[in-house]
N, C-alpha and C positions, 0 to 999 in steps of 0.2 A: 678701438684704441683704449688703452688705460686711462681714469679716468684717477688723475692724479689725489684732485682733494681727498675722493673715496676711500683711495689705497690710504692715504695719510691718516687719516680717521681711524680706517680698518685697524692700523698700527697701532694708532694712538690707541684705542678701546682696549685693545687684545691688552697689551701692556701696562693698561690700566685697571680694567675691571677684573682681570685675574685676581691680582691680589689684591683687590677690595673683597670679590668673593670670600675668595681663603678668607681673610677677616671677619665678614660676617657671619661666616659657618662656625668661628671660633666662638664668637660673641654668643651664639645662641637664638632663639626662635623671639621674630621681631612681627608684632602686629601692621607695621606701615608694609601696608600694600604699596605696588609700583607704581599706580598711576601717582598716591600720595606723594610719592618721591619726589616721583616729575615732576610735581605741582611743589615742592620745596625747593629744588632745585634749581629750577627756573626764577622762582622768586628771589632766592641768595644771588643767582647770577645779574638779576637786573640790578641789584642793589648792588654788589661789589666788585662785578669785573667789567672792563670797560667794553665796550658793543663795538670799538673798533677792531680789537682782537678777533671775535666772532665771526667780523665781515673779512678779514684781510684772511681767516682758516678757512671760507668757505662754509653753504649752513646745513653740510651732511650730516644727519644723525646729531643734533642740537643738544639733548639734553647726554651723550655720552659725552661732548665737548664742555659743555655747562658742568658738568662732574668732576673731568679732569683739572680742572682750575678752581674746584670749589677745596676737592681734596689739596690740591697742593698749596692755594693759600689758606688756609685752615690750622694746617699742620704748621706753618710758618707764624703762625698766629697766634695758637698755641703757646702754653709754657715749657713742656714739656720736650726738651731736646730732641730725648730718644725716637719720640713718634716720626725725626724727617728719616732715618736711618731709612725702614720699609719700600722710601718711594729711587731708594740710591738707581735699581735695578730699570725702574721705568723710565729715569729720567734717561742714563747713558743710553737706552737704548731710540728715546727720542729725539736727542737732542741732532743726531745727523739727520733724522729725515727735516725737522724742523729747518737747519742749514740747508736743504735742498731745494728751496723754492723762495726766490725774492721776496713775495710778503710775506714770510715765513722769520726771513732770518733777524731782525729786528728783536722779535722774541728769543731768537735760537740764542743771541747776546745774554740776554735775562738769563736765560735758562742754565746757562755756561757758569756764569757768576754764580749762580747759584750750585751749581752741583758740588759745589766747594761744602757747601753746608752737609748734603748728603754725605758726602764723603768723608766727612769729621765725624757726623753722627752716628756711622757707622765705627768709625776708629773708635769713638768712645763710648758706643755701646759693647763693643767687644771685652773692652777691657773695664767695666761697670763693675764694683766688687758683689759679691755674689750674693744673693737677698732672699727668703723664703715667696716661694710658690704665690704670686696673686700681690705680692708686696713692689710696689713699683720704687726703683730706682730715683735717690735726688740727684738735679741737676749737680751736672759739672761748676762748678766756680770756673770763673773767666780764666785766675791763674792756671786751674787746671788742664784748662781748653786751651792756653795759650803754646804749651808743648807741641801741642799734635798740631797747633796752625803752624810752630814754626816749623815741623818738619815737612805738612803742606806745602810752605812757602821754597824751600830749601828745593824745593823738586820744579818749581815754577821760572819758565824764562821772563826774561821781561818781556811784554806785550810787547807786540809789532809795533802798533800807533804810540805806546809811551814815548818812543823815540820822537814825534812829531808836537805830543802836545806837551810834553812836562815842563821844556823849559819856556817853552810859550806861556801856559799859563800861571806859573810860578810867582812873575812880579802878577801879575790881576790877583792871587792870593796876596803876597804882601802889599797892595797896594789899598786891598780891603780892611787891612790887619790880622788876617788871619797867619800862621805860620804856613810858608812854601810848601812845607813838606807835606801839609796834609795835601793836594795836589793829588796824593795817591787815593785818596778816596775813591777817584774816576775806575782806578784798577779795580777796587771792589767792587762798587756799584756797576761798571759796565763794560769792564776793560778798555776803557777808553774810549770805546763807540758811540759816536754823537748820535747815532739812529737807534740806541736799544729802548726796550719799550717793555714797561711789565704787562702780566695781563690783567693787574686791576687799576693800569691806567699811567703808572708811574714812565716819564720820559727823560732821554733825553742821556748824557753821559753820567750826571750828575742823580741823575734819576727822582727829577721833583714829581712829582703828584700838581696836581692842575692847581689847588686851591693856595697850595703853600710856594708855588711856583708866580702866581698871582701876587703875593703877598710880598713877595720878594721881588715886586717891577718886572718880571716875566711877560709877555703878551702871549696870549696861545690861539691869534688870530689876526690878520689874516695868515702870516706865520708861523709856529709854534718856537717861541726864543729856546725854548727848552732844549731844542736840537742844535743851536749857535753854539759851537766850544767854548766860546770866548765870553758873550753873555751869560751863559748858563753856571761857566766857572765864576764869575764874580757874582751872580746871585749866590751859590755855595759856598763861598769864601764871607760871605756878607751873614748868611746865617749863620756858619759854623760860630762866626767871631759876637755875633749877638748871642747866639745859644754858652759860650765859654764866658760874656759878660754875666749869664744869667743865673750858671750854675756855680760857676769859678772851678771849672775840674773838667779836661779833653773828655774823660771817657762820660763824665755824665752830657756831655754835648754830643757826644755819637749817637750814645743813647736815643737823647733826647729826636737827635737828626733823623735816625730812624724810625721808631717807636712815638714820638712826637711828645712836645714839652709838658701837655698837658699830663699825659699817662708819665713821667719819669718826676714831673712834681709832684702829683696826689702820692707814689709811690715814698717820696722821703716824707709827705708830712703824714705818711700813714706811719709807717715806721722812727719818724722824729729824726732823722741820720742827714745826712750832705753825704754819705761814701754811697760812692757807687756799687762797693763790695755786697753792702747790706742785702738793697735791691737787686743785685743781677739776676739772681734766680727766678724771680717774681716776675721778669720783666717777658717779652714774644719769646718764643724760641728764634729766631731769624736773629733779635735782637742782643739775645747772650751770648749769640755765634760773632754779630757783625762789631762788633768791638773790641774782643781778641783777635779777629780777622784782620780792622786795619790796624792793631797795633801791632802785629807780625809783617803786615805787611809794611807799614813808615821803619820797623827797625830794620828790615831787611835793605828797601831800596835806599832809606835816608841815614841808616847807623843810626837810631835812636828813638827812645821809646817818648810814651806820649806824656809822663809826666814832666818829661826833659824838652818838650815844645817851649820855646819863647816865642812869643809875641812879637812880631819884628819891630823895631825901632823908626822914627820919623826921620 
């Protein structure tokens, strides 16, 4: 009998370490030996990807698994756009086997959300204006990036489940103070999936992280509120509306939601600014995508952009 994990693995590898190959061979002759690898490897993943991932893929072949998540949040992590472009090819072709298997699909959510970024990355590598040999490409401005999200978006149904949860959780956004409409954030972060799960830990529709999920009256035990639509939407509503107290500007509170408040404030007092503009380039790559993302996104499903968000009223 097939021995399902193996094959998954097998896929995943094939589709991954091809083109890290190819890359290596480009980059030229490297002193870290393999085992060094391994031994790096392993240690990045103890540190930043969560070990339930690990257990729910099964532990065939550890350090090619350990790889595939160090590369893809890495690249996410990164400033630099263009580098998610490269993983567009692995990700479409994993993301069905990942759908194939119930602890599997939780991820396959994440992974879905995300290939929206590939898919940008790629549009806007394509159309990068032309640079000498070895001279690497500046980041897109968000306004830039915000064209090809809305063409993105113009090609996108609305999710199954938004029908179930938008106007459900709408008043728990205005009843937090935040504006209803962001609501759509759940489409970027999860497409509405109360069970998506990243693989360096982030849960839930809203997609908190353990510590800031904590911080926000979340319990992640016995548990996990992170996964409650209803809880997890008023924990998001509750930060969004303290992150817009703190900044005074939506897209510096995505930011900040994302990328986290700490790194989007050293960023203005490095640069002296309050505009988001200044920083975007500076800031993750994930993070200069996920801001033009959900403002294509609220102007689509809500007719209006984020500077035009009110505050709802008492």
């Amino acid at each position: 009998m097939l021995n399902v994990r193996r094959f998954f693995w097998f896929v995943l590898g094939v589709g991954l370490l091809v083109p890290a190959a190819s890359a290596l061979a480009q980059a030229g002759p490297t002193t870290l030996n393999l085992d060094e690898l391994g031994v790096a490897v392993e240690q990045w993943a103890r540190e930043n990807i969560d070990g339930d991932v690990l257990a729910a893929l099964g532990g065939a072949d550890r350090k090619r698994t350990d790889y595939l998540f160090k590369e893809f949040t890495l690249r996410l992590q990164n400033e630099n756009v263009y580098d998610l472009a490269p993983l567009k090819d692995t990700a479409t072709t994993l993301l069905p086997v990942l759908e194939g298997f119930e602890e599997t699909k939780p991820y396959a959510s994440w992974l879905r959300t995300h290939l929206d970024y590939l898919l940008v990355s790629d549009e806007l590598k394509r159309s990068a204006p032309a640079l000498r040999p070895g001279q690497p490409s500046p980041n897109p401005p968000a306004d830039a990036q915000r064209t090809v999200w809305d063409q993105q978006l113009d090609k996108r149904p609305l999710p199954a489940r938004a029908q179930t949860y938008v106007s459900r959780l709408k008043p728990i956004f205005s009843a937090q103070g935040a504006p209803p409409a962001l609501v759509w954030l759940a489409e970027v972060e999860s497409s509405f999936d109360p069970s998506a799960r990243s693989p360096a830990g982030a849960a839930g529709m809203f997609q908190f992280m353990a510590p800031t999920a904590r911080a926000q009256g979340l319990s992640l035990s016995p548990r996990d509120e992170r996964l409650d639509p209803d809880k997890s939407a008023r924990a998001a509503a509750k930060y969004l509306r303290y992150l817009y107290g703190r900044f005074g500007d939506w897209r510096l509170a995505l930011a900040a939601y994302n990328a986290g408040e700490t790194r989007v404030h050293n960023l203005l007092t490095r640069y002296k600014t309050r505009s988001y503009s200044v920083i975007s380039t500076r800031l993750p790559a994930e993070t200069q995508m996920y801001v033009p993302k959900i403002e294509a996104t609220v102007g689509k499903r809500e007719g209006v952009t984020l500077a035009g968000l009110r505050l709802p009223t008492s």
